[in-house]
KESEPA-482290 format. One record per residue: x, y, z of N, C-alpha, C, CB in turn. Coordinates in steps of 0.1 Angstrom, whole numbers, plus 5000, padded with zeros to 4 digits. Each point is the difference from the previous one (the first is absolute). Glycine has a CB too. Layout:
residues N
XYZXYZXYZXYZ ...
end
This chain:
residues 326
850193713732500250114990500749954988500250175019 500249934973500249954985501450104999497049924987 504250005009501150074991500549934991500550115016 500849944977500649904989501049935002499350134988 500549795009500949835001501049984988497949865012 503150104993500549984985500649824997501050295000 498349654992499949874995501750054988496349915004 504149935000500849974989499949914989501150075015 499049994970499649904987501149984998498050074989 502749825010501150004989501050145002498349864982 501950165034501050095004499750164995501649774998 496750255000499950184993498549975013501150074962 498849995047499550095011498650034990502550125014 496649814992498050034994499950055016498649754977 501350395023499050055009498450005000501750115000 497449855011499049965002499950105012500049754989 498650285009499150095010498749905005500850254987 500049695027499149935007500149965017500049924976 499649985028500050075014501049965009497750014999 502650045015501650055005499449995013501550184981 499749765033499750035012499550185003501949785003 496850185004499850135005501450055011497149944996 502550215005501850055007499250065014502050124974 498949865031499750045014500950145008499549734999 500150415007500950105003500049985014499750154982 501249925022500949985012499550125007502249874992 498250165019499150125009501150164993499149815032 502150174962500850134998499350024980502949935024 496749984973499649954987498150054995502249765008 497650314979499150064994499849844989500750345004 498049634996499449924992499250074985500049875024 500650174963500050064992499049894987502550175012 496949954987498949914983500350064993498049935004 503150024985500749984988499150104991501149745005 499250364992499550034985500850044986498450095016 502749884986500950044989501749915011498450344985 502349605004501449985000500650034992499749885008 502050114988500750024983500949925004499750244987 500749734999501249875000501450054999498549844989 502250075017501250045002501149904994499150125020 502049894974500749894995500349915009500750124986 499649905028499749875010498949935000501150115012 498149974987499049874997500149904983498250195018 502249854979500349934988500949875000499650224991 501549855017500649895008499449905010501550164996 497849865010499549975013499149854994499750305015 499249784973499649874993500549894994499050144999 502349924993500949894995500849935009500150124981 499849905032500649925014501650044997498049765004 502250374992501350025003500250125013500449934972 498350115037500550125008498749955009501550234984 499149685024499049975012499250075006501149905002 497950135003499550095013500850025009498349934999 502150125014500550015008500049875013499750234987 500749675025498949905003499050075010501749794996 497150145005498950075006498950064991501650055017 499150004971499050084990499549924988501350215006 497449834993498949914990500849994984497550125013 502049834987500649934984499550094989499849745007 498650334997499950104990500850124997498249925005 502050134981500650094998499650145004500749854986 500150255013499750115002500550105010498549884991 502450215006500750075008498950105005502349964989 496950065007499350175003498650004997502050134991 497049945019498649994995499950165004499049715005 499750324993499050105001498749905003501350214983 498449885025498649975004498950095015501349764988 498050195018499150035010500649945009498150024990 501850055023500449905013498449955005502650155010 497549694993498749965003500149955012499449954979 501750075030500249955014500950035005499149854997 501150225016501450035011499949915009500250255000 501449725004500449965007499850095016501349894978 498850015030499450095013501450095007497949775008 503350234987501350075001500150104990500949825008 498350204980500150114991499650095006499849904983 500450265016499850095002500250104985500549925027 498150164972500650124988499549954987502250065011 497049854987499449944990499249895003501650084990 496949935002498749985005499449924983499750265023 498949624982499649934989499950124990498949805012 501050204976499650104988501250074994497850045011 502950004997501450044995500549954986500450015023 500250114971500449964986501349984999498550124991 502149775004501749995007500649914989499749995029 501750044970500949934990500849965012500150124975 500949745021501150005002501249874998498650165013 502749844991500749864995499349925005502050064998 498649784995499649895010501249914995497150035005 502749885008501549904994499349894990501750015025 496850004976499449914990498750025002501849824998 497350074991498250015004499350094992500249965024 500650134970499350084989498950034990501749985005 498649904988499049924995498849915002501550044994 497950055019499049905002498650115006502049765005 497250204998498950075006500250105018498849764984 502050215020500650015012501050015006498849944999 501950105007501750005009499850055012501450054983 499349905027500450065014501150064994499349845019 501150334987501450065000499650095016500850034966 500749965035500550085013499350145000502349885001 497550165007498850174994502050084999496050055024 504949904983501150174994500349954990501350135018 497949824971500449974986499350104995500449754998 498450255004499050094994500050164995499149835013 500950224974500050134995498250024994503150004993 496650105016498750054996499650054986500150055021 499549924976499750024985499150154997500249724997 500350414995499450084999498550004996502250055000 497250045001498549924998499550054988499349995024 501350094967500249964982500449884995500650204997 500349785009500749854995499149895000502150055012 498149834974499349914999500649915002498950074989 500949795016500849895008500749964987498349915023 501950084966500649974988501650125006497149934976 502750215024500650085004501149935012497850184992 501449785019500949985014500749884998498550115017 500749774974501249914999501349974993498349975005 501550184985501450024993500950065006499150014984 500850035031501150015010500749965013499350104990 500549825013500949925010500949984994498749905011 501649964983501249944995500950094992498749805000 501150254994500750104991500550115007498749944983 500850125021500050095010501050015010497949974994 501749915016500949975011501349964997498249965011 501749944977501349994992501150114997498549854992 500950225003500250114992500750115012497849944980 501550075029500450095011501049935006497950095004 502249775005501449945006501049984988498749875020 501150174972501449954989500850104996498949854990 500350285004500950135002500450065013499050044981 500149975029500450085014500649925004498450135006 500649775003501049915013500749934995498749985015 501849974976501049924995501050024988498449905010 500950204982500950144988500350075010498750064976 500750005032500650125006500150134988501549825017 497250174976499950094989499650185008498949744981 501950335019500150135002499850124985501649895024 497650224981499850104990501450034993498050105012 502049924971501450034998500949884994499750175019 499949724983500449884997499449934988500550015023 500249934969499549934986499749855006501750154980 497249815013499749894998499349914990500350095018 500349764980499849944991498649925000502450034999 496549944996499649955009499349854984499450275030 500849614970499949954987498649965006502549934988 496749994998498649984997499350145007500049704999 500450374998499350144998498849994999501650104990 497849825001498649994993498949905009501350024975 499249935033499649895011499250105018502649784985 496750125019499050065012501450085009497549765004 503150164997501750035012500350134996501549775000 498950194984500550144992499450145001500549844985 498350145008498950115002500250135010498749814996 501150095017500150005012501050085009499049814993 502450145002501050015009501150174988499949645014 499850384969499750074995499250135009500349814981 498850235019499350075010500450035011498749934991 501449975018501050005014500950144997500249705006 500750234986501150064998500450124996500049845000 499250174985499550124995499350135014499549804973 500150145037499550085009500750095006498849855002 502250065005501250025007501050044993499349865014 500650204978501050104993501149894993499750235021 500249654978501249944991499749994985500649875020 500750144972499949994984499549815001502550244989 496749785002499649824995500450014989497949935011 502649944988500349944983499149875001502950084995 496649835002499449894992499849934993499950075006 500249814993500249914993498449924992502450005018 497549984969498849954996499749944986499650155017 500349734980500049924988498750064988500949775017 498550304988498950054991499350145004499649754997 500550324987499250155000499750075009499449944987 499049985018499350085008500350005016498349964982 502449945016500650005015501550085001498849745003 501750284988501050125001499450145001501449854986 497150185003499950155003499549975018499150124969 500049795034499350015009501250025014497749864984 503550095016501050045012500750184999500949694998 498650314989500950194997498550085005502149984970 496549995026498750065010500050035012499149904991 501549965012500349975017500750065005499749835001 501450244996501150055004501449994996498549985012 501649914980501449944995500650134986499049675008 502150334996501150114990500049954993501450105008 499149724991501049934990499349874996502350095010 497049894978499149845004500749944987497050055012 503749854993501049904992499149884994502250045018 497849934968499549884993500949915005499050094978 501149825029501249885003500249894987499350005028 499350044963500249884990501050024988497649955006 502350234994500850044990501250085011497850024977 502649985028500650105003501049945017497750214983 503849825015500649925013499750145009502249804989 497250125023499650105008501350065004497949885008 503050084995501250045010501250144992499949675010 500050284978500250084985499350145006499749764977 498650215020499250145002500350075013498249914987 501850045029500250065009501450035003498049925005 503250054989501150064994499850144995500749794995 498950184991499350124994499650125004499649844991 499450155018498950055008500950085014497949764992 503250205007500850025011501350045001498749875005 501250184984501850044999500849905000499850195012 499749654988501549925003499549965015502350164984 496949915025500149955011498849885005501350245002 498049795003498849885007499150055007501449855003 498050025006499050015005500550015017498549884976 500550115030500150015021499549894999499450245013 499149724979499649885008499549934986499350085027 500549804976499049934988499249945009501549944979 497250025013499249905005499549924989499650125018 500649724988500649924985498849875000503250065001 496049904995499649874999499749934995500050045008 501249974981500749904988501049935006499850154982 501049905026501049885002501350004994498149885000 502650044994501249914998500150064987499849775014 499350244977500450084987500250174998498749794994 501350245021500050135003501250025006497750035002 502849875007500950055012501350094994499449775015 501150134973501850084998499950134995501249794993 497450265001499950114995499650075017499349944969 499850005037499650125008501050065007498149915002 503050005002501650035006500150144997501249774994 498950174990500850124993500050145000499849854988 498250175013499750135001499850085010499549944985 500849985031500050075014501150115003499149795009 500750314992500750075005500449965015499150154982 502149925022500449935013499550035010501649984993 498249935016499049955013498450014998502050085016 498449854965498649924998499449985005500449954993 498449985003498949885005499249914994500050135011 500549734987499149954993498749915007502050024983 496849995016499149955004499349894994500150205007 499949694997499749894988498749975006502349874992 496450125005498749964998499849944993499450135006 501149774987499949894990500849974991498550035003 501049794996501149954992498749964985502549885025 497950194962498749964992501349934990497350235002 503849815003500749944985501049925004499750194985 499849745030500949925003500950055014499949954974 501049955034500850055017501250024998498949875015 501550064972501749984999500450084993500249815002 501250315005500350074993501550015003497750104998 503549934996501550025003499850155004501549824983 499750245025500350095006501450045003498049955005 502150164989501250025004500150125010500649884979 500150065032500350085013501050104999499549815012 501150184978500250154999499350125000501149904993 498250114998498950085001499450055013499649894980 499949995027499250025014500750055009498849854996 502550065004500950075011500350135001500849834999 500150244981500350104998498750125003501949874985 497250075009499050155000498950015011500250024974 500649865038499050075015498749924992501050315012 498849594981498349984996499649905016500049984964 498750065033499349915011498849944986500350175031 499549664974499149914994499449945007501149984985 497550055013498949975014498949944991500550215020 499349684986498949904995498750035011501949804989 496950215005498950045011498549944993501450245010 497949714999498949934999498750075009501649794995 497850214999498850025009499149945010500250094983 498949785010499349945006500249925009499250044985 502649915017500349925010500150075014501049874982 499050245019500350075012499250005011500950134985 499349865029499649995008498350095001502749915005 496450035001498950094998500350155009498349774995 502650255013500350105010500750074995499949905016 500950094974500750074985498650084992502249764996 497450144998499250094991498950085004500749844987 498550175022499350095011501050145000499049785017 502050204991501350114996500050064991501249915009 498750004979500650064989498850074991502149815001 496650165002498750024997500150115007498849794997 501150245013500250185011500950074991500249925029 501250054970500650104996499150074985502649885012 497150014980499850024988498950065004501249824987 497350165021499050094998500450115006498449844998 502350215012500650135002501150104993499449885017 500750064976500850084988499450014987501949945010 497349984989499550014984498849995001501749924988 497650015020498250004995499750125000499149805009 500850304997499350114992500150084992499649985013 501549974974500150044988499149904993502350115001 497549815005498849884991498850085005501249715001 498650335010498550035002499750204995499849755025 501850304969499650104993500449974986500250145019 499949774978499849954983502250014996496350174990 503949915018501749994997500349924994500650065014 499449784993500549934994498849864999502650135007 497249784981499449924992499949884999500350134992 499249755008500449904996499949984988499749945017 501250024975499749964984499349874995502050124997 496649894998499349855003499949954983498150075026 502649884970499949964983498949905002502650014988 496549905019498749934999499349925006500650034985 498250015012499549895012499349894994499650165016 500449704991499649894998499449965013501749954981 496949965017499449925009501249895006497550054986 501749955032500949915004500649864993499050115017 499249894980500149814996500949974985497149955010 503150184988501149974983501250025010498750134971 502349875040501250005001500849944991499450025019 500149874976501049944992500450074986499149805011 500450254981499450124990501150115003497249955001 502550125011501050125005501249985002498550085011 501849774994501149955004501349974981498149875029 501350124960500250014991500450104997499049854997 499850245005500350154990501150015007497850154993 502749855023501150065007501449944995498550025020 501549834979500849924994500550044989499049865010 500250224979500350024986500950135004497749894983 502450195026500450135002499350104994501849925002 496750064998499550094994499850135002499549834995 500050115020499650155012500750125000499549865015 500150224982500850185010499350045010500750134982 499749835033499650005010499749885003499650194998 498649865013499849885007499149914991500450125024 499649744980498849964998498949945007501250014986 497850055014499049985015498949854995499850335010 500049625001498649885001499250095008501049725001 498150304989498649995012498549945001501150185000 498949785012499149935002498350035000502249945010 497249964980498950034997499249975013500449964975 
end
């Protein structure tokens, strides 16, 4: 079979669409034909050899596909060849084919176009373990949530906006500011012009936020302190501006904050199955009554990853951005 490889020039990542160990599924495991992926800033990393695979997992990128199931495992039950299915993966995305565990799998409504299903896994599930199981985001509660304008953002905006919490948002450009106040967001902050921590002050009488979800990093932390109200939450999902940050423990100590660092794709596969259940029992069928959306800013052929992987790089995107496969 054929996926993308990433060759190194002079230390800048030439993706190539060419050929790749065929994959093999396991008897609990759905053998899926790829019709759409989207890129994720891990994979961006992943190419520049700064965010390994997991060990065991293919070198090709790609958190998430959509596609056909073209083979069960003889332990699957509840899904059959033809089936229309999205779901995470810890890698392989990018290529013609993947084995995934079938309790990964979300059926895809049968309006939905596989461009559609691959703009939700990663974002999605993200988005869901960061405010609930790990925000502990409840109706009634403010939340911060930065790159507003990004697949996570989109995403976890909505979530929230669902569940009855005030959103504020964070976002370096226009359309990605109106596009978080569409979505749901009260408060959409220019960060380029404007000190976020200043506005959600503002916004707040003096007071703060319950939770943030942050993944910027180090150029965020002393402010994000600032604006928790007590028995905060800060949620870190990335470091874009860097790991190193000072702290002062007063703050944390005095105002009950909790600071919780959380990852996705490293998690045990018996984790994310779980966390795939909760999430299609509570929210897929606002997707399959249109409730709630994926936000898809564009699609690009697989074999240009490298192309997509730029536009992503520049920050251009609002939302996702999908590969699909010709």
């Amino acid at each position: 079979m054929k996926g993308i490889v990433a060759h190194q020039q002079d230390g800048v990542p030439i993706l190539v669409w060419e050929e790749v160990p065929d994959v093999e599924y396991g008897d609990d495991e759905v053998l899926l034909d790829i019709r759409a992926t989207a890129v994720n800033r891990a994979d961006l990393s992943q190419v520049r050899g700064h965010y390994p695979p997991p060990p065991g997992v293919t070198e090709v990128p790609g958190l998430e596909a959509a596609g056909v199931i073209e083979a069960v495992g003889d332990a699957v039950t509840g899904w059959q060849v033809g089936d229309r299915v999205c779901a995470l993966l810890p890698g392989g995305g990018y290529a013609e084919k993947v084995a995934i565990a079938a309790g990964m799998l979300l059926r895809l409504p049968d309006s939905w176009s596989f461009e559609q299903g691959a703009a939700i896994p990663e974002v999605w599930l993200t988005a869901f373990v960061n405010l609930f199981l790990e925000g502990g985001l409840v109706s009634g509660e403010t939340v911060l949530i930065h790159a507003g304008g990004s697949g996570v953002g989109t995403a976890a905006i909505q979530l929230a906006h669902y569940e009855g919490a005030r959103v504020f948002m964070t976002a370096g450009r226009p359309e990605k500011l109106k596009k978080g106040i569409e979505l749901g967001a009260s408060l959409a902050i220019n960060y380029k012009k404007e000190d976020f921590a200043e506005k959600v002050k503002e916004a707040t009488a003096s007071g703060g936020v319950d939770l943030i979800l942050d993944p910027v990093g180090a150029d965020y932390f002393a402010r994000n302190l600032q604006v928790l109200n007590p028995n905060g939450r800060l949620v870190l999902i990335g470091l874009l501006s860097g790991s190193k940050a000072e702290i002062d423990l007063r703050l944390v100590q005095g105002g009950c904050l909790r600071i919780i660092g959380s990852r996705l794709r490293p998690r045990p596969a018996a984790e994310k199955i779980e966390v795939t259940r909760l999430f299609r029992e509570r929210f897929w069928p606002l997707f399959e009554d249109g409730t709630l959306q994926p936000v898809i800013d564009s699609v690009f052929p697989l074999r240009d990853a490298g192309e997509a992987h730029d536009y992503v790089r520049q920050n251009r995107n609002t939302g996702k951005v999908i590969l699909r496969r010709d």
